[in-house]
C-alpha positions, 0 to 999 in steps of 0.5 A: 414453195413458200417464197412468200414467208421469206420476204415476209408477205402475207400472201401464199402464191404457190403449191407443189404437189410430190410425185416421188418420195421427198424430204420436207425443209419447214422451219419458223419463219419469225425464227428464220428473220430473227436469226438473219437479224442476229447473224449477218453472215447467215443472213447475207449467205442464205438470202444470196442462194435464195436470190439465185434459186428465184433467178433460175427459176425466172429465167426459166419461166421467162424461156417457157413464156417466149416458147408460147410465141 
C-alpha cells in the first residue's frame, strides 16, 4: 500500500483492509527520498526489494487475469 509516495506520485491508487492483527510500517516519505539521496547504498538496496515485491505482484495479477480467459 502506498506504492505511490515511493516513486514520488500524487495519486494514491489502492487501500488494504485487515483481516487479522497486523503491524503497520509508515514512515516520511520526503525522509525516506532524502535518505535514498544521501546514502546510495540504502537507496540501491531498498528500491532493488521494492522493484522485486512490485514484480511479484505483477506476475500474479498477470496470472489472475489469464485465468478470466
Amino acid at each position: 500500500v502506498a506504492w505511490s509516495s515511493i516513486t514520488g506520485d500524487a495519486i494514491m491508487t489502492c487501500t488494504a483492509r485487515c483481516l487479522q492483527p497486523t503491524t503497520l510500517v509508515r514512515w516520511n516519505s520526503q525522509e525516506l527520498h532524502e535518505q535514498m539521496q544521501t546514502d546510495k547504498d540504502f537507496g540501491y538496496r531498498f528500491m532493488k526489494l521494492t522493484s522485486a515485491v512490485l514484480a511479484k505482484r505483477l506476475v500474479a495479477t498477470r496470472l489472475q487475469l489469464l485465468d478470466l480467459f
